[in-house]
Each structure stands twice: as structure tokens, then as C-alpha cells.
C-alpha positions in Angstrom: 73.2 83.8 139.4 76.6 84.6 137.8 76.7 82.6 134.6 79.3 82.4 132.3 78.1 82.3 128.0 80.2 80.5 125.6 79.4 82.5 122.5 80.9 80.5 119.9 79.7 83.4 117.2 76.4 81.3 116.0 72.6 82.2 116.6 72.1 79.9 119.2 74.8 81.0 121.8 73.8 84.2 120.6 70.3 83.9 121.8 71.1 81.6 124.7 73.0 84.3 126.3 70.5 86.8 125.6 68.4 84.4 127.4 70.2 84.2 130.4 70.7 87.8 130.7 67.0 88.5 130.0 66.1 86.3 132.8 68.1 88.6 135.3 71.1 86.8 135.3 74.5 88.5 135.7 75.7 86.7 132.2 79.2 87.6 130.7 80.2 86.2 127.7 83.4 84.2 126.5 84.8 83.5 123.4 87.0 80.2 122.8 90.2 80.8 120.5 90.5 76.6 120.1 93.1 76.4 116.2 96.4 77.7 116.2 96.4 76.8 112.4 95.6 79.5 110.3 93.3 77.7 107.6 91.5 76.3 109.9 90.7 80.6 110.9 90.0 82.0 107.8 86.7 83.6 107.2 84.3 81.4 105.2 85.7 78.3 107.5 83.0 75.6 107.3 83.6 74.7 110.9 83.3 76.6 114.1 85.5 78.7 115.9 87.5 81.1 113.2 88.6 84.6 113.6 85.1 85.5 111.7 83.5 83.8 114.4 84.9 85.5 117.5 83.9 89.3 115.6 80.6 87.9 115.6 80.6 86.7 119.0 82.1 90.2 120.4 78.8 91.9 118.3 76.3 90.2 119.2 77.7 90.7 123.1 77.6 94.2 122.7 73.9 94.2 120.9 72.9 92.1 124.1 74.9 94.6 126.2 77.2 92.2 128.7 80.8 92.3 129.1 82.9 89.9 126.9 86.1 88.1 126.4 88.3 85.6 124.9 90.4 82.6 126.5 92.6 80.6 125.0 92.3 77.2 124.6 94.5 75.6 121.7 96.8 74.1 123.8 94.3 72.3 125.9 92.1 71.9 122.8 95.5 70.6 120.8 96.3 68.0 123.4 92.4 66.8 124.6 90.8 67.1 121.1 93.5 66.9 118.4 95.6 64.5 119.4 93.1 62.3 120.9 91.6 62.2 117.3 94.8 61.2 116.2 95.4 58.6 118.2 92.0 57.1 118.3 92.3 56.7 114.4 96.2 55.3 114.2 94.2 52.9 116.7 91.7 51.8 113.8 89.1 53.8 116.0 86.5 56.0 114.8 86.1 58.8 117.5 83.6 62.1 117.7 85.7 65.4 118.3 82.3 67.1 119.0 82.0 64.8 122.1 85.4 64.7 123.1 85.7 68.7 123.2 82.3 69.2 125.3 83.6 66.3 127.8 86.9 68.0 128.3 86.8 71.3 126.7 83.4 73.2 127.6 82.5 71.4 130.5 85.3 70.5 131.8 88.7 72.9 131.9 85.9 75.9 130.8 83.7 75.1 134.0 86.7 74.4 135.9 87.7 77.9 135.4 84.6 79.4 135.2 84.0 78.0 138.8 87.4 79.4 140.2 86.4 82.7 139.2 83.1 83.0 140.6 81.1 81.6 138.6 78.0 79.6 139.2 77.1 78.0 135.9 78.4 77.8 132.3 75.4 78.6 129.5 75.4 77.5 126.0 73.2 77.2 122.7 73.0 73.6 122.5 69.2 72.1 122.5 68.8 70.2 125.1 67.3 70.1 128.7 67.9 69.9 132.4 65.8 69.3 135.0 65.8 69.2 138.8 64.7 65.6 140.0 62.1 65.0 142.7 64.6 62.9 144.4 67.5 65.3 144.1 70.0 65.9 141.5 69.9 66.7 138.0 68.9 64.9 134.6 69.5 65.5 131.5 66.7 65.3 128.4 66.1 65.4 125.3 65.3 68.7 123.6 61.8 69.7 122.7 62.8 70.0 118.8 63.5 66.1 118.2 65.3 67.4 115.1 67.7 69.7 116.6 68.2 67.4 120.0 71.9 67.4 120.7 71.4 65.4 124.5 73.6 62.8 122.6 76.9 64.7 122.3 76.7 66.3 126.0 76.1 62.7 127.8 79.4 62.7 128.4 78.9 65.4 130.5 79.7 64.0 134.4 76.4 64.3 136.4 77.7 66.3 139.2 78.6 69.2 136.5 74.7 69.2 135.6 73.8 71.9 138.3 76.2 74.4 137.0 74.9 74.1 133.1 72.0 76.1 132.3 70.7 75.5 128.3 67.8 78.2 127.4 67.2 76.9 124.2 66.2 73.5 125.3 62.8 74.2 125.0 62.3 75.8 121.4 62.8 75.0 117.5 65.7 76.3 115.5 63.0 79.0 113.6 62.4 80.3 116.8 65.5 80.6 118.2 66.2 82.7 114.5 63.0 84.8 115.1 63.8 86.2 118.1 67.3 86.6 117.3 65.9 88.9 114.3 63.7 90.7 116.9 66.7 91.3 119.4 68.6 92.7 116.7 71.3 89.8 116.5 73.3 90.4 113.5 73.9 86.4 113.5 70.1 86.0 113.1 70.7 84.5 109.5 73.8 83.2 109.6 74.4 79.7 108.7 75.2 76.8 110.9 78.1 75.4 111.3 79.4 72.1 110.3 82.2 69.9 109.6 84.7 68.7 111.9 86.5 72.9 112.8 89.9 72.0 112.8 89.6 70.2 109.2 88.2 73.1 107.1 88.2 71.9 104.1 86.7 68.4 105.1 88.7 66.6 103.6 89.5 64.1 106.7 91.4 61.4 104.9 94.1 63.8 103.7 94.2 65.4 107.2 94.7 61.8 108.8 97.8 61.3 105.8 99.1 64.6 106.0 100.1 64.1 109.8 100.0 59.7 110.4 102.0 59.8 106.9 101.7 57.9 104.1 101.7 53.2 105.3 100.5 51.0 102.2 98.9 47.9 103.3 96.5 45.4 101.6 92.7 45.8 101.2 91.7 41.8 101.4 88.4 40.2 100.3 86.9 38.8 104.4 85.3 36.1 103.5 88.0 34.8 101.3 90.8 35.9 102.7 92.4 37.3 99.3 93.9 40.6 98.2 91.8 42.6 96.1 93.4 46.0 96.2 96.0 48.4 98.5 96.0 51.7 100.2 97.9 54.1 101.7 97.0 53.9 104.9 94.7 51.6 107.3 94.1 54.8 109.7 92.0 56.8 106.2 88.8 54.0 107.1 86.3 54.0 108.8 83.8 50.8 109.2 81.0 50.8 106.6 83.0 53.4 104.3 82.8 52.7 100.2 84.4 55.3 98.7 87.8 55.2 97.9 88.7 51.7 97.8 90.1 51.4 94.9 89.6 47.6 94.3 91.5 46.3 91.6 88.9 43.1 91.5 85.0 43.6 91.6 83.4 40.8 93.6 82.0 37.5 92.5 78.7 38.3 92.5 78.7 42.2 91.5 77.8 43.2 94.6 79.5 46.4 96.2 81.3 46.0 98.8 82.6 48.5 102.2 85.0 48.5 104.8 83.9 45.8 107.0 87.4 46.2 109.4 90.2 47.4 109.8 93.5 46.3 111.5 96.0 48.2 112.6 98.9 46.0 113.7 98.8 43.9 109.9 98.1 47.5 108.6 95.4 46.0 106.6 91.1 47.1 105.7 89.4 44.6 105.3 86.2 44.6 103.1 82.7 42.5 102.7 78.9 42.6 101.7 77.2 44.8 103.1 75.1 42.2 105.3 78.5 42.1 107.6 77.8 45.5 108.5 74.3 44.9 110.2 74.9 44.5 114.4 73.0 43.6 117.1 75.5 43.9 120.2 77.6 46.9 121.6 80.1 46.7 124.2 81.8 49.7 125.9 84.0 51.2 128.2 84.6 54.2 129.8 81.2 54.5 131.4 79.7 57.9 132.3 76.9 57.7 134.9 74.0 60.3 134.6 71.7 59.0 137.0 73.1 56.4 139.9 74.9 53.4 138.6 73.0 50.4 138.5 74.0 46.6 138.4 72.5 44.2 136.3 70.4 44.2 133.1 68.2 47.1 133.0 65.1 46.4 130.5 63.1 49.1 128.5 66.0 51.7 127.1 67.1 52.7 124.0 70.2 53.9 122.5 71.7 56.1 119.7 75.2 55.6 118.1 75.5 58.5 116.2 74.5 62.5 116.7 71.8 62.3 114.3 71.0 59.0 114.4 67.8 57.3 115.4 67.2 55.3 118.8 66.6 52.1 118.8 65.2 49.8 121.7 67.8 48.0 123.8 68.7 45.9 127.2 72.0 46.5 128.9 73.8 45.3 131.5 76.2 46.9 133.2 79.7 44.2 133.7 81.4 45.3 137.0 84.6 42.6 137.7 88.3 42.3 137.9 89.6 44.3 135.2 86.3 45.1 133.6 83.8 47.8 134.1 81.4 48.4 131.3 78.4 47.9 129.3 77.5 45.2 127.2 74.1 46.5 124.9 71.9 44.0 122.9 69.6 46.2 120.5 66.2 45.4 119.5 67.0 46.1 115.4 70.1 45.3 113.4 72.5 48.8 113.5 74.9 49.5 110.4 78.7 50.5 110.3 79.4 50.9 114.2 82.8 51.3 114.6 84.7 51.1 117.8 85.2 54.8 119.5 81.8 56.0 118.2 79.8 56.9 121.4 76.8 55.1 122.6 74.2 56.8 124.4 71.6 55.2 126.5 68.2 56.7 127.5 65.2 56.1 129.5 62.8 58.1 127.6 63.8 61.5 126.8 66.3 60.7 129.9 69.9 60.4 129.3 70.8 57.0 131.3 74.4 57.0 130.5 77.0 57.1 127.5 79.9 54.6 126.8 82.6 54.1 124.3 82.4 51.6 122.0 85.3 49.0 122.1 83.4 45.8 119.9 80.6 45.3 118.4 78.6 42.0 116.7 75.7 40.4 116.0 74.7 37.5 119.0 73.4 35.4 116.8 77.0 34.8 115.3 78.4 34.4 118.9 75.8 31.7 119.9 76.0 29.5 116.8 79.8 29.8 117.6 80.5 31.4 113.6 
């Protein structure tokens, strides 16, 4: 099989595509140039992707002996990944980049291309599995290494893209995947993962969002009273459940702290409670991706994650399919903190991936059916 290796300059693509070629695959390896901002390209960038990065990506191609190159994607990655993160957070949103560049980036325009040029499948480090169903088709699983699953940020991979994805390190641990990089002679063997969002290097989100959305004071008001009790620069630098950086000019009644409980773009205004108003029991979302045949209906005995790292809970969902409306609606099992619309949900059966959705609301039913 011709199989294309994004190498992104870590030890897992390293050893993924060492993988593939080990297993007699004709592999060639690809580098993604995604930042056309400098900083976010120095060497000693916390993120992914940096000039650094490629170099090490080109090495440990040549240690593994296949042919190697780079494509660039900052345009697409600008307008896909970038901006999107933009707009989702002028929208009061709270969106994953890491999920937003596998949907469109790496399995989307990179298979797409891949594809046109002969290709037959697009390889890559991340731990998780895929597995040919008795019935036909593919399905994707959880990882063997619970702690280093990453099923939940490539389930919004479409289904039909699943046969041309092949992930070697779905089966192993982290230290395993580091040994045998040391024993193939993988100069990345011991170099540290990344993390952070790449194109913020610094981390320093907030001051990202103002250096570009701008500077747009607005009120920080008291929910359950309705009063004023500080101001901020900006309604698109929160994030539901966030503490830090508030700034409140009054401390609350009762001492308690109190977090980011909503905000609302239109009135420009963040909006902040107890923490009790952050505990949920309901999701509903949109944009719906499918990795097994749609179903109607509730569906009983799932669970779901809300965030990368994040632990599943049990869940029932039922898919709404009407005029105008085509989405989930997910009632949990246990209370879930600080879900903020555009996070992603992720539904599985087992260590199955059922399907992933967009957040657009979340609650708690026991509020809807007492009517508070």
C-alpha cells in the first residue's frame, strides 16, 4: 500500500512511519508548514509545527530511509483553523483547534491530496485504533493506552475517510513507542511532547484573542442578582467556568468564589455565579458526524466525553431529525462542569466511537422540568 506519513517532527509520527514502512509499505513522509507568523516558528515553540520541527521531521525520514517533503498549508490552515477560532470566540464560543485542524486539515485537504496523487492512505502518530467491521466498513476505538487515547479529537473524522487512515501506534503505550524509537536510532526518541494551542506560542490566549478582536469593555454582572460587580475588556477573553482574571471589584455575599458562568456577546457582557451553576446534566449539538450508520431515536447504554482528556461519563441520546433541526440532544448520567458551547462532544459505545457533535447549549433538566 502507498501510504502517505505526516511527520509532524515528534516521536510518535516518527515511529508511526517507521511502522508503516517496516510493515512493507511504500511510506513517504510529509511535513506540514501550517504559521506564516514567525514566533509562532521559532525554535523552543511550545506548540507544534515550527521550523525546529520540520529539521526534525526531515532527520528522522532519513534515519528511517523514505523519501520526504513539505506542503504548505497556512493558507488553508489560516482560513479553516485560525479564523474559525476567531470567529467561534467573537461568538461567545469555546472551540478546540486540535479538532478543527484534523477535521479539515489532516484528513481532509491532506487526504484529499494525498488521494489525487496516488495515494492509498494517510498514517499518523496519534493513539488510537481502526478496525475492519464484520458487517463492513470501518470503526474507530479507543487506544490501548487509556492515558494517551486521542479517539476523541479524530471523531470528527467522516467515516468514509476511515479506510484510508492507518494509526500503528494504536496499540502501544507512550514508553514504548520511546523505546523503540531509541532502538531505531530516532534522534526524537527523547524529545518532549508538544503542547499548547501551536499558533499561540506563548499561551497566552487571552492576549492573542485582544491583540486581533481588539480591545470592547463591557460589564461583569452578579447572575443571580442581576448587579454589576466589575468590567473587562472584552466578553470574547472567557470562557465558561474560567476564575482567573475577573477582576471583581465586589466579593460576593457569602465569600464564596465565583466563575464565569456566561457570557453574551450581543450585551458584550460575562456573566458570573457559584460554582453550583456550572454543574450540567444535558448537552445539545449540531453539526452531527456519523461514524457508524445514523440512527433515530434514543439510543440507551453510551457514554460521552467533553473534553480531550476528560473522563466519560454514561449517557442516553437521541438523535432530533425535523424541519430545521438535525442534531443530538445528550442527557448524562453525572452532573459535568464548565461546558461551554463549541467544545466537542463525543459519543461512544464502548471503546467505539458512535459519533461527535458540537455543542450549541447546555443545562441541567431538572431546571427545565421545574420550569426555573
Amino acid at each position: 500500500m502507498k501510504v502517505l506519513a505526516a511527520m509532524s517532527g515528534g516521536v510518535d509520527s516518527a515511529v508511526a512511519a517507521a511502522r508503516a514502512a517496516a510493515a512493507g509499505h511504500d511510506v513517504t513522509g510529509v511535513h506540514f508548514a501550517l504559521s506564516t507568523d514567525p514566533a509562532a516558528q521559532r525554535n523552543g515553540s511550545r506548540g507544534c509545527c515550527t521550523l525546529s520541527d520540520a529539521r526534525d521531521a526531515r532527520r528522522a525520514a532519513d534515519t528511517i530511509g523514505i523519501p520526504f517533503y513539505v506542503w504548505d498549508l497556512a493558507e488553508q490552515f489560516q482560513q479553516e483553523v485560525i479564523d474559525d477560532f476567531l470567529a467561534e470566540y467573537a461568538a461567545g464560543r469555546t472551540p478546540n483547534p486540535c479538532v478543527r485542524c484534523n477535521e479539515r486539515i489532516k484528513f481532509a485537504a491532506v487526504l484529499d491530496r494525498a488521494l489525487d496523487l496516488g495515494f492509498d492512505a494517510v498514517c499518523t502518530g496519534h493513539y488510537a485504533r481502526i478496525t475492519a467491521e464484520p458487517a463492513g466498513g470501518f470503526a474507530l476505538r479507543r487506544a490501548a493506552d487509556a492515558a494517551k487515547d486521542q479517539s476523541y479529537v479524530l471523531a470528527v473524522v467522516a467515516a468514509d475517510l476511515l479506510a484510508h487512515v492507518v494509526l500503528p501506534l494504536g496499540d502501544t503505550t507512550k514508553a514504548a513507542v520511546r523505546a523503540e524509537a531509541e532502538q531505531r536510532g530516532l534522534a526524537v526518541a527523547r524529545k518532549p511532547d508538544s503542547y499548547d494551542i501551536c499558533f499561540i506560542p506563548d499561551g497566552d490566549t487571552r492576549g492573542w484573542l485582544q491583540a486581533r478582536l481588539g480591545s470592547q469593555p463591557g460589564p461583569v454582572v452578579e447572575v443571580r442578582t442581576g448587579e454589576q460587580v466589575g468590567a473587562h475588556d472584552g466578553a470574547h477573553g472567557f470562557t465558561i467556568g474560567q476564575r482567573r482574571g475577573l477582576a471583581l471589584g465586589r466579593p460576593a455575599p457569602d465569600g464564596a468564589p465565583r466563575y464565569v458562568v456566561g457570557v453574551e456577546t450581543e450585551s458584550n457582557t460575562v456573566f458570573v455565579g457559584p460554582p453550583t451553576l456550572l454543574d450540567v446534566d444535558q448537552l445539545e449539538g449540531d453539526d452531527v458526524v456519523w461514524l457508524e450508520p445514523q440512527w433515530t431515536g434514543e439510543r440507551t447504554g453510551l457514554t460521552v466525553q467533553v473534553r480531550a482528556h476528560g473522563q466519560a461519563v454514561p449517557a442516553v441520546a437521541r438523535a432530533v431529525d425535523g424541519p430545521g433541526v438535525s442534531g443530538l440532544l445528550i442527557a448524562t448520567e453525572r452532573k459535568l462542569r464548565a461546558i461551554a458551547a463549541g467544545q466537542t462532544a463525543v459519543l461512544y459505545d464502548g471503546d467505539r466511537v458512535v459519533a461527535s457533535t458540537t455543542i450549541s447549549r447546555s443545562g441541567r433538566r431538572s431546571v427545565v422540568a421545574s420550569g426555573q
